[in-house]
C-alpha positions as CSV (number, residue, x, y, z in Angstrom):
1,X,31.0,261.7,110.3
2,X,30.5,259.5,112.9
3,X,32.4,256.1,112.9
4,X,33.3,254.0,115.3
5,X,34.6,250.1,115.3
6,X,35.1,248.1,119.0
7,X,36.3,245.0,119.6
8,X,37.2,242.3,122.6
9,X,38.6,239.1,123.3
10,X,35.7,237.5,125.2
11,X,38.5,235.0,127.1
12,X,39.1,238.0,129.7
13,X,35.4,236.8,130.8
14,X,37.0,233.4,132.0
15,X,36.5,235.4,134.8
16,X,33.7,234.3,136.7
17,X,33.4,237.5,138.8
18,X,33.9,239.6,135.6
19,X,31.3,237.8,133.8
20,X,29.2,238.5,136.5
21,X,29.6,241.5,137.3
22,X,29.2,242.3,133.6
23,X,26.1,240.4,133.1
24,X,24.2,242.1,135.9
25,X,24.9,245.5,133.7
26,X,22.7,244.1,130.8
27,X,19.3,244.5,129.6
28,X,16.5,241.7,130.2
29,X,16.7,241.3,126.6
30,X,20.3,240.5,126.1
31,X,20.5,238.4,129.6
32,X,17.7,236.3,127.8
33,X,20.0,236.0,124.7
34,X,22.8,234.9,127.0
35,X,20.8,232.7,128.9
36,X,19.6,231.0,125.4
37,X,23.0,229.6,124.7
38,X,23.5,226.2,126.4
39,X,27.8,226.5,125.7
40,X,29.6,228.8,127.9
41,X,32.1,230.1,124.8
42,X,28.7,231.2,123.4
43,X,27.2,232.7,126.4
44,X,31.0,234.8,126.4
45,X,30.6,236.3,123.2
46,X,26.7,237.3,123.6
47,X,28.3,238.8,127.0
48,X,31.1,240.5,125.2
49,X,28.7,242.1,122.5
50,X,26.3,243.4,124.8
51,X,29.4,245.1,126.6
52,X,30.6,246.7,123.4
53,X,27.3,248.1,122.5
54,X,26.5,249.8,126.1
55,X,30.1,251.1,126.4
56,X,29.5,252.4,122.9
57,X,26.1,253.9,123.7
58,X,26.8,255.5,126.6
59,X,30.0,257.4,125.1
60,X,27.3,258.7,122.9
61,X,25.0,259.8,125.8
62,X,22.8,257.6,125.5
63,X,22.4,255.1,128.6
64,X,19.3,252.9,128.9
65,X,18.1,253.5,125.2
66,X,14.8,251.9,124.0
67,X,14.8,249.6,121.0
68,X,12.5,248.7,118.2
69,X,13.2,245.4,115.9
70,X,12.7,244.8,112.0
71,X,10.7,241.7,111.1
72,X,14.5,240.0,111.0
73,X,15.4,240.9,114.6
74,X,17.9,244.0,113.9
75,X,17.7,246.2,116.7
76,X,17.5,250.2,116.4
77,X,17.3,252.9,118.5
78,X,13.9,254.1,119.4
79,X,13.5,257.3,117.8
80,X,17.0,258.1,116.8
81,X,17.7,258.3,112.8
82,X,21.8,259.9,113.7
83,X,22.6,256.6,115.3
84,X,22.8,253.4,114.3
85,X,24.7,250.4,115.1
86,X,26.1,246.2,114.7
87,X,26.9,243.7,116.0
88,X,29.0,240.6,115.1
89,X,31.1,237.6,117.1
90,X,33.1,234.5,116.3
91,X,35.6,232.9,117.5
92,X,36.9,234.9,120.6
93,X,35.9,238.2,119.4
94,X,33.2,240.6,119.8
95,X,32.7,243.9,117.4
96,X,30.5,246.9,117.5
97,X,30.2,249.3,115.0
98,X,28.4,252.8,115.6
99,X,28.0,255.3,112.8
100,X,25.4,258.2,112.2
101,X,24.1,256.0,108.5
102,X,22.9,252.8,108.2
103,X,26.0,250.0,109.1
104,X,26.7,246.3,108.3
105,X,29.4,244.6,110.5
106,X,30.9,240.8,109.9
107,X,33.9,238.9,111.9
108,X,34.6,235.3,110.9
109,X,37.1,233.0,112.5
110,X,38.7,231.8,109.4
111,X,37.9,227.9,108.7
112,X,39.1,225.1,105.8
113,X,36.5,224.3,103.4
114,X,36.5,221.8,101.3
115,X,35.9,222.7,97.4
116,X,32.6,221.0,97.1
117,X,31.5,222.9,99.8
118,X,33.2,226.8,98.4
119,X,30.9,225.3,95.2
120,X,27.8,224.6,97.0
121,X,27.4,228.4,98.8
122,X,29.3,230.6,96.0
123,X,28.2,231.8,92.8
124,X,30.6,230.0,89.7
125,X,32.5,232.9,89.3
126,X,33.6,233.5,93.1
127,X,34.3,229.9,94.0
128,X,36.7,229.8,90.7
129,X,38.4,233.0,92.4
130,X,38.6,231.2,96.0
131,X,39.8,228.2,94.5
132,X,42.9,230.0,92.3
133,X,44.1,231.7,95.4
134,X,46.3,228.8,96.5
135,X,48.3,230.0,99.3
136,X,45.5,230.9,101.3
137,X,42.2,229.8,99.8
138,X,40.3,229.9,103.0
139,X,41.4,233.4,104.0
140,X,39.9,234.6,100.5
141,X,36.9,232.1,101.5
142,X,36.2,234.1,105.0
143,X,37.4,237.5,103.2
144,X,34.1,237.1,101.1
145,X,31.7,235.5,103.4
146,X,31.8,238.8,105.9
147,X,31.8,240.6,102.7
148,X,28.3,239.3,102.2
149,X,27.3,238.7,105.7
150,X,28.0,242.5,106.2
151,X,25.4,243.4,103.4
152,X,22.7,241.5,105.0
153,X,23.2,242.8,108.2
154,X,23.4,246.7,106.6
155,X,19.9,245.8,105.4
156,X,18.4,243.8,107.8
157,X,17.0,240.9,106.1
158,X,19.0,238.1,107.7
159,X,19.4,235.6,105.7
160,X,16.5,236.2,103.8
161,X,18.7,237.6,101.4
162,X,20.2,234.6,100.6
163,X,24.7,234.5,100.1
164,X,24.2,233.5,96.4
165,X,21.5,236.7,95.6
166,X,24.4,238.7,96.2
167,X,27.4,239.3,93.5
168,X,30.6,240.7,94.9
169,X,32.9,242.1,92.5
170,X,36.3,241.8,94.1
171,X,38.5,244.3,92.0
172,X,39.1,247.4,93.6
173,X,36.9,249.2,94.9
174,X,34.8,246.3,96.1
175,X,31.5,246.3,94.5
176,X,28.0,244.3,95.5
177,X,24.8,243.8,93.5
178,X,22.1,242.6,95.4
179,X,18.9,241.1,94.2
180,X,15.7,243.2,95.4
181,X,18.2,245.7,97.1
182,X,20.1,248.9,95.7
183,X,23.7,248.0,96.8
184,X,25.4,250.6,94.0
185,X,26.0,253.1,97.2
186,X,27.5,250.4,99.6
187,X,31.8,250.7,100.8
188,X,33.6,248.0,102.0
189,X,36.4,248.5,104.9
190,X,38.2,245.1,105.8
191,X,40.2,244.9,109.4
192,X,42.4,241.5,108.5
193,X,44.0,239.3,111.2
194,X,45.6,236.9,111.7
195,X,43.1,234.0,112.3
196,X,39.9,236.1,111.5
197,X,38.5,238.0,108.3
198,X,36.5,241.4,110.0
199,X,34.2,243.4,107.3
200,X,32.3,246.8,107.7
201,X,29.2,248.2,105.2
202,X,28.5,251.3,105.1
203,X,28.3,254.1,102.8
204,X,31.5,255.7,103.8
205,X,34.7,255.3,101.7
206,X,37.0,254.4,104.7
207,X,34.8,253.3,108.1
208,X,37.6,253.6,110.5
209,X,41.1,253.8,110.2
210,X,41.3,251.0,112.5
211,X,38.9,249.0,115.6
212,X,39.5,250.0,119.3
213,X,39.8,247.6,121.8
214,X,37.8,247.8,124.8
215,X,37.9,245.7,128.1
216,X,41.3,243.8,126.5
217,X,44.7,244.0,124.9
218,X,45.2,246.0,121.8
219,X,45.9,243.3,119.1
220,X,46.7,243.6,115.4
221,X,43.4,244.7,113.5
222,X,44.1,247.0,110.8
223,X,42.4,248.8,107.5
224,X,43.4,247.2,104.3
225,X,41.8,246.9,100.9
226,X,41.2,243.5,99.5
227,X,43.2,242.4,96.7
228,X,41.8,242.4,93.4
229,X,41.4,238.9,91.3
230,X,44.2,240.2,89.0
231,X,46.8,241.2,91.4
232,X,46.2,238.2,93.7
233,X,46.7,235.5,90.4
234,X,49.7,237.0,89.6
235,X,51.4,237.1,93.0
C-alpha cells in the first residue's frame, strides 16, 4: 500500500522571492494554470498545488513525468497504472494525495449557507440531516460536499456527475451510490480542522493516518470518522 496525503498553507508564498523561485520549478502547463487566475490568493494556491505534486513525484522517482488528460481534464501519469494522484485547494491550503489505486481528494473552507440554498444542492434526505445538526450545520454542510466532490474527482467526470446523482449514506461506514458509476467499493477517510472539512476516496479502509505538511508549519489535520445521523441527533 501506497498512501500518501500533503498539505500547505499557501500564505508562506507572500513571499515574492519564494513564489518565484517556486514558480520557475513548474511545468508550462501549470505556469499557464497560474497565469489564468487574475487574483493573486488564487495564483497562490495553483502555486502551492503544483509544489505538492512535484515534491510528491519526485519522492517517488519520478521527476519530469509526462501526462495524459480524461475528456474532464484529470491528469495521469503517462504510462504508469501503480501511481496515481489529486489534487484539491481552498481557502489557504493546498493537498495532494498519491496512492498506487485510483484516488479522490476534496478540501473545503467551511462557509454559512443559508437553508434554501442546503435545499437547492442536496438531496431531501441529506439537507433534513444538515439542517438537524444545530450546533454546527455548516460543518456537516462542508463534511458532505468534499464527501461528494471527492467521488467525482476519484472518477474523473467533473461535475458531469452532478452533486445530487450522488447519495451518501452517512452512518458508519460512509457509503455512496452513484448514478452511472459503481461506488459499492469506494472508503471515505475525513482529516477535520478547524475552519476546513478535508475528504479522501479511495478504495482503502484508512487512506492515511494523518496529511504531512510540506513547505509549512505542522497544523492540526487528523483522521476521524464522520458521525452517524443517529449519534449526532442525540448529542
Amino acid at each position: 500500500m501506497k498512501n500518501h496525503l500533503y498539505i500547505i498553507n499557501v500564505n508562506i508564498l507572500d513571499s515574492e522571492e519564494l513564489f518565484r523561485s517556486s514558480y520557475e520549478k513548474m511545468s508550462e502547463h501549470r505556469r499557464k494554470k497560474i497565469d489564468a487566475f487574475r487574483f493573486m490568493k488564487d495564483k497562490k494556491l495553483s502555486l502551492g498545488a503544483g509544489m505538492l505534486l512535484r515534491e510528491a513525484l519526485l519522492r517517488e522517482g519520478v521527476s519530469g513525468g509526462d501526462f495524459e488528460y480524461n475528456k474532464n481534464e484529470k491528469p495521469f501519469l503517462t504510462g504508469r497504472d501503480d501511481l496515481y494522484f489529486n489534487l484539491s485547494h481552498s481557502g489557504t491550503m493546498a493537498v495532494c494525495a498519491v496512492s498506487d489505486r485510483p484516488v479522490g481528494v476534496d478540501i473545503e473552507k467551511r462557509q454559512h449557507f443559508e437553508e434554501s440554498f442546503i435545499r437547492h444542492v442536496y438531496l431531501p434526505e441529506e439537507a433534513d440531516y444538515i439542517t438537524s445538526n444545530f450546533n454546527d450545520p455548516d460543518k456537516v454542510f462542508s463534511e458532505l460536499w468534499t464527501i461528494k466532490e471527492s467521488i467525482m474527482k476519484f472518477f474523473g467526470t467533473g461535475l458531469s456527475l452532478e452533486p445530487d446523482k450522488i447519495t451518501v449514506d452517512l452512518t458508519r461506514p460512509i457509503s455512496a451510490v452513484c448514478q452511472g458509476f459503481d461506488a459499492s467499493e469506494l472508503k471515505f477517510t475525513q482529516y477535520p480542522a478547524e475552519g476546513y472539512a478535508l475528504t479522501v476516496c479511495s478504495e482503502y479502509e484508512n487512506f492515511t493516518e494523518a496529511p504531512e505538511w510540506l513547505f509549512s508549519e505542522k497544523n492540526d489535520f487528523s483522521c476521524a470518522d464522520v458521525p452517524s445521523p443517529a449519534r449526532s441527533r442525540q448529542d
